[in-house]
N, C-alpha and C positions, 0 to 999 in steps of 0.2 A: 257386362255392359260396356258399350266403347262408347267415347266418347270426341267428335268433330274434333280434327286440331283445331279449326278457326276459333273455338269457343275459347274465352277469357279464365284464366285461372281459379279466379271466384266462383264464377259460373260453373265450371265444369267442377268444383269440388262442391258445392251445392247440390248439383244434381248427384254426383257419386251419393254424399250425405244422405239425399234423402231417401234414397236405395236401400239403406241398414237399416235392417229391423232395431228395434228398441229404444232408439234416439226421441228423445223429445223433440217438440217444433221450437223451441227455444235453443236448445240444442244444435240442433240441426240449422237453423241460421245462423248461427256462431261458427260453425263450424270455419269455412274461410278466413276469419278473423284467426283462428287458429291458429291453421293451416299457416295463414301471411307469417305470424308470429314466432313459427320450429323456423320456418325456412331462413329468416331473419338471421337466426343464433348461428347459421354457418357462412355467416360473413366477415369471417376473422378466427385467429390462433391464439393472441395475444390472452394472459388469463385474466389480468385484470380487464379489458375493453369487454371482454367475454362475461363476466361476470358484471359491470356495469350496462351492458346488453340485457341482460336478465334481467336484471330488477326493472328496466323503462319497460320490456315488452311485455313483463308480467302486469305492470301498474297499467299499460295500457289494455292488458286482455281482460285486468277484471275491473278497469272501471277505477281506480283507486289512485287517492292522493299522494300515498308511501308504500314504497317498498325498497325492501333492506333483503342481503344476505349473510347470514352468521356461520362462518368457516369454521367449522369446529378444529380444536387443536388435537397433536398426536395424543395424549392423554386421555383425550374426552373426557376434560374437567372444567372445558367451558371455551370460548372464541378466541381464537387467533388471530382472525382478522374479521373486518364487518363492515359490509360496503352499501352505499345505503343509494336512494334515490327521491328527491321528493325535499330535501332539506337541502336550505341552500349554505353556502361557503360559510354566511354570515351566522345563521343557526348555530351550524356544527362549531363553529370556534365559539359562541358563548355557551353551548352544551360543556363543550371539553374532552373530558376525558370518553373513547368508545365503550361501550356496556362490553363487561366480560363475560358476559354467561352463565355466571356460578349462582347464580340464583333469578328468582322471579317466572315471569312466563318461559326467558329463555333459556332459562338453565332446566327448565321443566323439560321443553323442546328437546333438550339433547339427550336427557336423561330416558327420556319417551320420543321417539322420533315417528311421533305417527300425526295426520292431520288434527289440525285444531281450526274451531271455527265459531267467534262468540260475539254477538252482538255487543257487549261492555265490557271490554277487557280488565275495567277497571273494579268492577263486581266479581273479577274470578279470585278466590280464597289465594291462588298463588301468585299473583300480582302484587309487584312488589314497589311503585312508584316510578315517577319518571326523575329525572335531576333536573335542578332551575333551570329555565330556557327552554324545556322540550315541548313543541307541540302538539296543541290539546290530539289523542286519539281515542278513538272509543272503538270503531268495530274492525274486526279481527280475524284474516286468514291465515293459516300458516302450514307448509308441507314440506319434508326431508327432502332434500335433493341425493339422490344415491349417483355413487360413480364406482362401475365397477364394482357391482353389488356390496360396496361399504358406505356407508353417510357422510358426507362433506361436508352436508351443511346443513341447514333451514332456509328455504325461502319465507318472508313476512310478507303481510300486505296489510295496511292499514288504513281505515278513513273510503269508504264506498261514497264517491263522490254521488251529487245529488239528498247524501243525508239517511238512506236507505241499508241497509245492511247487504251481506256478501249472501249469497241465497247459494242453493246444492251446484246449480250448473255453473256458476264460480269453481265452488269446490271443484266439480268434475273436469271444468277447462283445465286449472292449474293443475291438477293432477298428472293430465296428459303434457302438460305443457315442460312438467319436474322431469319425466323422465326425457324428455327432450333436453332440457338443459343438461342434467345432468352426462349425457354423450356429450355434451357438448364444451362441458367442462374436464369432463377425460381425455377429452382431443386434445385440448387449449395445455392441458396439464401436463402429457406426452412432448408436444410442441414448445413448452417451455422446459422439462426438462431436457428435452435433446439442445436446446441452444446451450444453456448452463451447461452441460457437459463439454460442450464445442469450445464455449468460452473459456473455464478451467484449462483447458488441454494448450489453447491457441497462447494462456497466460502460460504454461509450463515450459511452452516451446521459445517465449519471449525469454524465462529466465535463464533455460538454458544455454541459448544462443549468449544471453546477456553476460552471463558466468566463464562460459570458456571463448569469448571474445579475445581474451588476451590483455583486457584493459582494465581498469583501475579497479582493484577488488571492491573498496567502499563501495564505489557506483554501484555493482554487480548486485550487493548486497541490498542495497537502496532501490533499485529492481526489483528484488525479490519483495521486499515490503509494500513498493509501491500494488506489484501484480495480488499480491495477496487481498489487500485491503481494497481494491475493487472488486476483486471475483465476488469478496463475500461480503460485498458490501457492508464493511464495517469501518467505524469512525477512526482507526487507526491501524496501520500493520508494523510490527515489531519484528524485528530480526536479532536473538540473543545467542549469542555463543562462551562457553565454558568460559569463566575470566581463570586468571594465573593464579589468586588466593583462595580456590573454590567458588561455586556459585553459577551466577550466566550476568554475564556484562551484556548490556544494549548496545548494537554496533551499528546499527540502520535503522531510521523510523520515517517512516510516512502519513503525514494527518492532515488533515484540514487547516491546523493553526500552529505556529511554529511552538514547539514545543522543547522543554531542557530536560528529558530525562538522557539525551545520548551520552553513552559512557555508564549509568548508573547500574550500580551489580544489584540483584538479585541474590542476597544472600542463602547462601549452600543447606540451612537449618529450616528454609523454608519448605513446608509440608511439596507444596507444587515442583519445585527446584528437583527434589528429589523426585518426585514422578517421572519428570519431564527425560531426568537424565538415564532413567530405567527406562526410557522406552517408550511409554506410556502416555497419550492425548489427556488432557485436562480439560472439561466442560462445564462452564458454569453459567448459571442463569442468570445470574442477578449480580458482577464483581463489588457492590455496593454490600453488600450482606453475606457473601461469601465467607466463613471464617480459614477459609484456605487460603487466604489472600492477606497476606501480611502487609505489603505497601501500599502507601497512603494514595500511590500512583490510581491505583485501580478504581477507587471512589469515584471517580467521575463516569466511570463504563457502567453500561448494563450485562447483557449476553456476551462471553469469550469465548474463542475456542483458543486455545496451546498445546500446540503439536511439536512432540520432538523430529528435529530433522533427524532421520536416521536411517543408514544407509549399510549395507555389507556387514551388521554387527555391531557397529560404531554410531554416539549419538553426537552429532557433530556440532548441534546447537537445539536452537526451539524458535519455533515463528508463533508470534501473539494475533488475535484479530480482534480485537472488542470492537460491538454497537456501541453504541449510546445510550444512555439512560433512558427506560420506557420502548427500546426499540424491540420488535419482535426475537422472539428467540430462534437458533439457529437450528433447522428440518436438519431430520434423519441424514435427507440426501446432499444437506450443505455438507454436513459433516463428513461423511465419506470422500467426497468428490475435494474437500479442503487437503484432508490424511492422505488421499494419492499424491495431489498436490505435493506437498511438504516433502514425500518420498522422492518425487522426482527432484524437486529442489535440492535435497540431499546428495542426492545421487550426482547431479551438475556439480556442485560445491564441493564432493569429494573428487569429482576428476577435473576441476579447475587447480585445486590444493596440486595436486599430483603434478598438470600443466608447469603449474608456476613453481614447484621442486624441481620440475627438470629444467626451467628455462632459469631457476636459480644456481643452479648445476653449472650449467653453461657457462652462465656469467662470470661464476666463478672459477670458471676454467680459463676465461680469457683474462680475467684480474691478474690469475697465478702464472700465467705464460709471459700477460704485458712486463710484471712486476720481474721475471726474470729476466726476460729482453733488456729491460731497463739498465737493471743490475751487472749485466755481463756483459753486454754490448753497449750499450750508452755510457753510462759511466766510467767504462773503462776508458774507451777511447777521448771522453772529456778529460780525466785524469792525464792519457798520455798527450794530449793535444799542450792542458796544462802543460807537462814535462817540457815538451818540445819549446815551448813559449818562454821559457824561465831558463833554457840554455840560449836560446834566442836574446836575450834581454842579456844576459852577462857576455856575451860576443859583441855585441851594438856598444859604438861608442858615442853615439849621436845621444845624447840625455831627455830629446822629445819623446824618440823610440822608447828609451830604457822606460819612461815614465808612460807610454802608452801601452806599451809591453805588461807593464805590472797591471796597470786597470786591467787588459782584458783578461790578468792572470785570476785578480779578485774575483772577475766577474764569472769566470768558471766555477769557483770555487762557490759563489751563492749559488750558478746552477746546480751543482752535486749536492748542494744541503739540499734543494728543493726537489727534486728527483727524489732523492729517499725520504723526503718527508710521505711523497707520491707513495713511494713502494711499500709505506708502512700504512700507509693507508688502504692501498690495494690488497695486501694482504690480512688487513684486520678483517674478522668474520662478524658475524653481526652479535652475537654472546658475547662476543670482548669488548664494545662499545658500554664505555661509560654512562652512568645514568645522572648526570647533570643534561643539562638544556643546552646547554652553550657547546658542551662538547658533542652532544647528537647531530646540534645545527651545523655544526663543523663536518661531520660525517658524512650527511645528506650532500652540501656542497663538494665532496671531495668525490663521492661516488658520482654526481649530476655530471664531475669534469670530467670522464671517461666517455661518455656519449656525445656530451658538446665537444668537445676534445679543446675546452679552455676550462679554465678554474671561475668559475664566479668569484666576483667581491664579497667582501662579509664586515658587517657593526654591529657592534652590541652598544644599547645604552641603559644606563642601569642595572641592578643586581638581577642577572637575569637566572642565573642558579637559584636563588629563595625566594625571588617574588613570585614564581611564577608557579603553580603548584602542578600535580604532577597530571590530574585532567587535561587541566589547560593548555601544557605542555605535549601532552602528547595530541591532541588534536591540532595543534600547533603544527609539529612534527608532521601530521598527514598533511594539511593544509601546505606548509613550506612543499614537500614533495609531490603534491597536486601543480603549483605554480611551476614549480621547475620544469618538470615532464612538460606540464603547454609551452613553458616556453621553447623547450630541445622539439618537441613535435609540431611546433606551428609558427615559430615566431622569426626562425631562423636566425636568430642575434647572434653577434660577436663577442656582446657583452652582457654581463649579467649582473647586479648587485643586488646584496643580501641585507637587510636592517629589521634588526629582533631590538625593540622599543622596550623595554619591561617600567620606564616611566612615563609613559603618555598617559594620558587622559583621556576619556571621552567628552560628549559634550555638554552633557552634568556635570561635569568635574568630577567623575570617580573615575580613581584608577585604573588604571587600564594596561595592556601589551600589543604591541601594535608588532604587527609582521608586512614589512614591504619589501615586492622583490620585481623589481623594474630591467627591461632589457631594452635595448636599441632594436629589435625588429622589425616585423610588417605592422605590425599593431594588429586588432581585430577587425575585420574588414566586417562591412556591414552586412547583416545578414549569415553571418558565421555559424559555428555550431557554439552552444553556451553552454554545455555540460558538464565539462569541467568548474563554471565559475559559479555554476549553480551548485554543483557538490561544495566549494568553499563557502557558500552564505549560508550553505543547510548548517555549518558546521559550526559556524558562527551563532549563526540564530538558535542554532540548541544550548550552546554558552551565555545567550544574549549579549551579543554583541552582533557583528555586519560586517560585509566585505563588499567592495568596490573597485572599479581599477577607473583608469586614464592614462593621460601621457605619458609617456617612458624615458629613457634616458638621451630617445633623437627629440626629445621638447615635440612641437606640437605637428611634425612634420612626420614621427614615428615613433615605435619601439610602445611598450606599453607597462604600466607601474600598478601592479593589483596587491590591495590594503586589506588586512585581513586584522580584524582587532575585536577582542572580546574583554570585559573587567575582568578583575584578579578579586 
């Protein structure tokens, strides 16, 4: 049978319609309504707009006040998700919590996935109530949605407007209509995994790049957590690496709300610790209830996954991801697509490690070349200039000379103490550095004066050896070497000063250490890059404490002075 192009969509699928044997005349006038209704579902990819699609076209094909769909989970022990239609914003938040499946009609539906269809649902022996706030329903369709010849889900319909019940050609439209959805949720499902893969890959490539940049390891690290805990959309991403006394120290975190675990070890006895460092993903559902889960940290997460980074043999660390309490649990294909993730993360971090041995390599080829330069040519010839200066002075009989003669002799003489203070510093490796605070800080400013090619200033006030404990201190320590590097790469200064506070206060009056390190530069120009000064508030703010900057030591005309202070 052909049919006129001029003819109308409706029209010409009526008349095809009424051509098929066996259709009813009910039937068969619906049919177009159908028809409008497949065609409808392939206007979009997206799964949820796709599945919110379904339930209005279904309430609209059969007539009905509600309709809901109930995703069943991988288990098939009851709903993963349940997307509804017919209830508004305000319903659903005095309802609360979504029905999980495990019982009642719905748990029946999944248990049996075959059509149901009952004039009082409230009369059927497996109906199991509604919870306060749900609106009154009484009659009742319901059909599997299959994708890929496996069950996805259930479609419901509920409430046959007019007051009337859901009669067989209900049944029969929705029938026809499920398996239309259901292609249609296989497409959407295909189309949202290929993004999710794209995403993952696009985030692997971010942290790559991010890692062997060449730039501030923290940062690097801080990337990684950041890209983690978007991919997988969870409430926080953790970045933990081997600490020195066994265990995994927290070295990077990215969350929502500032948060003080950075620095906190994960003790080496703990059941996961030891997983993690074998090699081995940790998956948990519920970190509230978990008994693998020893820190009081985890109480607040729902779903984790903890992936050892692990690269060539070697487990280099572990990246955390926790939801939120109550949040879905983390699919088959999160979890895979996270585990490549981690891999490649691993694999950047072992060759940024690698990067930054050879470029420490370097450096310390040129420390040990300067430090001889120094040695054998500078200080000799200051030494013999001395000589020359002090036969000079006893030949002159003019007594201004004699007496100016000897100063510049002195003043030689403090050059060559301060020279090999240089070379002794040059030469020290980073094992032989003392583990007070005050001599670290000394450290950092003696190595900063090799690139700036001056010495920064330096204060101490207060006991800054015992007050300041050894956390503190060493985020201290990054944060000082954070500031300096902006200032040697941005700020261009001549001058630099150093002030480690360990008696300040904050502005409760508790104690506190306060780190200011001010230069005469360009200052920050508006519009600048801020990633450096947002790595020192992140650093802060996991201490609880803040970091700020302003003026610098050209007052309000230039140079710039960033405050970095946390309590003790």
């Amino acid at each position: 049978m052909s049919v006129p192009d001029s003819a109308d969509p409706p029209d010409a699928a009526s008349s095809a319609a009424s051509a098929l044997p066996g259709l009813s005349t009910e039937l068969t006038a619906r049919v177009p309504q159908l028809l409008a209704a497949m065609r409808s579902l392939g206007t979009g990819l997206e799964l949820n707009s796709t599945l919110d699609r379904i339930c209005e076209t279904a309430a609209e094909l059969a007539d009905a006040r509600y309709a809901a769909i109930g995703v069943v989970n991988q288990e098939r022990t009851g709903l993963s998700d349940f997307v509804t239609f017919g209830v508004t914003p305000e319903q659903a938040a005095k309802i609360g919590r979504l029905p999980d499946g495990r019982r009642g009609l719905l748990g029946a539906l999944i248990q049996e996935p075959d059509a149901l269809r009952l004039a009082d649902l409230t009369t059927d022996p497996r109906y199991a109530g509604f919870p306060p706030h749900h609106p009154p329903m009484r009659t009742f369709l319901g059909v599997p949605l299959q994708v890929h010849g496996e069950t996805f889900g259930n479609l419901y319909l509920a409430e046959k407007r007019g007051g009337g019940e859901f009669g067989a050609g209900d049944l029969t439209m929705l029938r026809v209509f499920s398996t239309e959805a259901g292609i249609a949720i296989g497409n959407a499902r295909l189309y949202e995994a290929a993004r999710r893969r794209e995403r993952w890959i696009d985030g692997s490539v971010a942290v790559t790049t991010a890692l062997l940049s060449g730039g501030d390891a923290d940062e690097a690290l801080t990337v990684v957590a950041e890209q983690a805990r978007n991919l997988a959309d969870s409430a926080a991403g953790v970045v933990m690496l081997p600490a020195v006394g066994g265990g995994l120290e927290i070295v990077a975190v990215s969350a929502g709300q500032p948060t003080q675990v950075l620095g906190m070890i994960i003790p080496a006895d703990s059941g996961v610790v030891r997983t993690l460092l074998s090699g081995n993903p940790v998956f948990v559902d519920d970190s509230d209830t978990d008994p693998r889960l020893v820190t009081g940290l985890t109480r607040q997460f729902g779903p984790s996954m903890m992936l050892p980074l692990h690269s060539g043999g070697r487990v280099l660390g572990a990246l955390a991801t926790p939801r939120a309490r109550g949040a879905r649990p983390f699919t088959e294909a999160e979890r895979a697509l996270a585990t490549q993730f981690a891999s490649q993360a691993a694999l950047a971090l072992m060759m940024a490690d690698a990067q930054r041995d050879r470029e420490r390599l370097a450096v310390f080829g040129d420390r040990d070349r300067i430090a001889r330069d120094l040695h054998d040519l500078v200080v000799q010839r200051l030494f013999a200039t001395g000589m020359m200066l002090e036969g000079a002075q006893r030949q002159s009989v003019v007594p201004e000379v004699r007496s100016g003669v000897a100063r510049a002799v002195d003043e030689l003489d403090v050059t060559i103490q301060e020279i090999r203070t240089a070379i002794f510093a040059l030469q020290q490796g980073p094992a032989e550095a003392p583990s007070g605070l005050r001599t670290r800080v000394l450290r950092e400013i003696n190595m900063a004066a090799v690139p700036l090619g001056f010495k920064p200033g330096h204060r101490f006030l207060g006991d800054v050896d015992t007050a300041v404990g050894e956390l503190t201190g060493k985020n201290l320590i990054a944060a000082l070497r954070e500031a300096l590097s902006n200032a040697f790469r941005h700020a261009g200064a001549s001058r630099i000063e150093v002030e480690v506070d360990a008696a300040a206060t904050l502005t409760d009056g508790s104690p506190a250490v306060r780190l200011t390190v001010s230069d005469d530069g360009v200052g920050i120009p508006e519009g600048g890059r801020r990633s450096g000064l947002r790595n020192l508030n992140r650093r802060a703010e996991s201490l609880g404490g803040s970091s700020r900057y302003g003026s610098g030591l050209g007052g309000v005309a230039g140079g710039t002075a960033v405050v970095w202070e946390v309590p003790l």
